[in-house]
C-alpha positions in Angstrom: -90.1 -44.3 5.8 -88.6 -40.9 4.6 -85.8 -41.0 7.5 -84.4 -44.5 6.3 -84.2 -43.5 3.0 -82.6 -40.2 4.0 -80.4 -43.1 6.2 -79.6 -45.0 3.2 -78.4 -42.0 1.2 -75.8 -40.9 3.9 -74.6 -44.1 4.1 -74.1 -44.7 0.1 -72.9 -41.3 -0.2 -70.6 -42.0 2.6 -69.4 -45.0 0.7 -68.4 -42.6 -2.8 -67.1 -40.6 -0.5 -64.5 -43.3 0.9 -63.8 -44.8 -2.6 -63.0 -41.1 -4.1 -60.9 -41.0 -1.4 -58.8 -44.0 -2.0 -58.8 -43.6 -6.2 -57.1 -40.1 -4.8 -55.2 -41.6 -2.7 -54.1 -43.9 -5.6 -53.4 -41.3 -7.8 -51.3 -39.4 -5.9 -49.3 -42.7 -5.3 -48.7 -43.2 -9.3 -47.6 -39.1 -9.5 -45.6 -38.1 -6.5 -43.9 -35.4 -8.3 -47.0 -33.3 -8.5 -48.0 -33.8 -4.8 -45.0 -33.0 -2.8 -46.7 -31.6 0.2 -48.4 -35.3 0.7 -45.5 -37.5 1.8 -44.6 -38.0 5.2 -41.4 -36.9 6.3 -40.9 -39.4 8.7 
C-alpha cells in the first residue's frame, strides 16, 4: 500500500505544481512591466 500512497502524493503535488504555475502565470499577466523577458516577440 506504501507505493499508492507514494502514487497519490506525486500526483497531488503534481497538481500544486500546475496551479502555482498558472497563479504565476497570472501574475505576470497583471505586471508586464516587471517581466519583460516573458513576452513573446512574435
Amino acid at each position: 500500500m506504501a507505493s499508492s500512497n507514494v502514487a497519490q502524493a506525486a500526483d497531488l503535488i503534481g497538481e500544486l505544481g500546475i496551479q502555482l504555475r498558472d497563479l504565476e502565470a497570472g501574475v505576470a499577466q497583471q505586471t508586464p512591466s516587471r517581466m519583460p523577458g516573458s513576452w513573446p516577440a512574435q
